[in-house]
C-alpha positions as CSV (number, residue, x, y, z in Angstrom):
1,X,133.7,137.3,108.8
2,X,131.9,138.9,106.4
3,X,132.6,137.5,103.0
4,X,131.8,133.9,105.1
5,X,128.5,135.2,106.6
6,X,127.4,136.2,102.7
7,X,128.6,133.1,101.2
8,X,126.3,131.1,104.2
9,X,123.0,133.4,102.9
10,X,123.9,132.4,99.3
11,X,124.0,129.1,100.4
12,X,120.6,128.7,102.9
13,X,118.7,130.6,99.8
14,X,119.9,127.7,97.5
15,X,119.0,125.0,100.0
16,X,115.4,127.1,100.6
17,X,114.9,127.3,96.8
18,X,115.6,123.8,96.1
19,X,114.2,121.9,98.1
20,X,111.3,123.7,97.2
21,X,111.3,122.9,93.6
22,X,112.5,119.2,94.1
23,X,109.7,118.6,96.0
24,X,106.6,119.4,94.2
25,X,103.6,119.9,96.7
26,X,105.5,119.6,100.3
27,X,104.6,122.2,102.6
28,X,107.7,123.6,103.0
29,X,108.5,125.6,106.3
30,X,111.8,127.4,107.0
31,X,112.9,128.8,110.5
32,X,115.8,130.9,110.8
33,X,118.7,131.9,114.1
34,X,121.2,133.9,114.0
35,X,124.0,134.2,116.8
36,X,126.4,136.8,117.6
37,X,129.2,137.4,120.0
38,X,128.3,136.6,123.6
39,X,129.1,140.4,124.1
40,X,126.1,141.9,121.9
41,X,123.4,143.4,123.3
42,X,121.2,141.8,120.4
43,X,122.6,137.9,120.2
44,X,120.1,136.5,118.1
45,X,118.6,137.3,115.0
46,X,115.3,134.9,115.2
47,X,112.7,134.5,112.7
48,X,110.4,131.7,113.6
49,X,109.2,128.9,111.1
50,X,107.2,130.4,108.2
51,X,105.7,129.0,105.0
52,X,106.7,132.6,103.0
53,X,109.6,131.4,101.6
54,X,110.2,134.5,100.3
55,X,110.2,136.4,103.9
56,X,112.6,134.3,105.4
57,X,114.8,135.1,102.7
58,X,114.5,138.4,102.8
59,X,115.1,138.0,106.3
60,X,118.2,136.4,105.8
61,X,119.5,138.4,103.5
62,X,118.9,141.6,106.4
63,X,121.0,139.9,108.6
64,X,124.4,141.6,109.0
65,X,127.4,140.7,111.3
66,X,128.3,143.1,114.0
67,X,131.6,143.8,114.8
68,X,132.8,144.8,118.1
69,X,135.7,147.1,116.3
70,X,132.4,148.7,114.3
71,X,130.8,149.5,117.9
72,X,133.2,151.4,118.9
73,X,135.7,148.6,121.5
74,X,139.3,149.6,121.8
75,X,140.4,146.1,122.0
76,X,141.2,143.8,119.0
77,X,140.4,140.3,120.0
78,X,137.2,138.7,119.2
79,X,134.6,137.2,122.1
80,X,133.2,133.6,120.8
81,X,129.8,133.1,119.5
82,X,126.9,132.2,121.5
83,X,126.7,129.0,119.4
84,X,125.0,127.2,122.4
85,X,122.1,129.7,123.0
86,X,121.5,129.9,119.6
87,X,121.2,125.8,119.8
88,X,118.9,126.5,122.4
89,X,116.8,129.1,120.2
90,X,116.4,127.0,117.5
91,X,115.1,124.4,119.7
92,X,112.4,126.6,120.9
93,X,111.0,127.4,117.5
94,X,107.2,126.2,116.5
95,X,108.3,123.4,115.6
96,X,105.3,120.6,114.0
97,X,105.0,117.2,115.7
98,X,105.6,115.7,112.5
99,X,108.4,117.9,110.7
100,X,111.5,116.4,109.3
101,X,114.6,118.3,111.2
């Protein structure tokens, strides 16, 4: 999960920086949700919509998967994502009445 979860950073800091550059003068905001296991105590990894371009990256790149085997479970199968309630986080960001989604 791991070498997918860095290849997604690499790819949303690509996305961030060129849409950036490509579009000289937008005001470019970037909102970011993160979703775990439906087992975690911490399920979310939410950074609402900012103009620092730079913190949301670094925010990104701070974001680490968490594995159940890591927290200490004796089993070895994997709960599923909380792809839903992080649907429903994103949803509830600031977003602007006139942002392109």
């Amino acid at each position: 999960m791991g070498a997918w979860i860095q290849r997604s950073k690499d790819t949303l800091r690509t996305i961030i920086d060129s849409v950036k550059k490509s579009h000289d003068g937008l005001t470019v905001r970037v909102s970011f949700v993160g979703y775990r296991d439906f087992e975690h105590k911490q399920r979310f990894s939410i950074m609402d919509f900012s103009e620092d371009l730079e913190s949301i990256k670094a925010f990104i790149a701070k974001v680490d998967h968490v594995s159940h085997l890591a927290g200490g479970a004796k089993t070895h199968f994997d709960f599923p994502e909380d792809l839903q309630g992080g649907l429903h986080q994103a949803l509830n960001q600031s977003w602007s009445a006139d942002s392109k989604k």
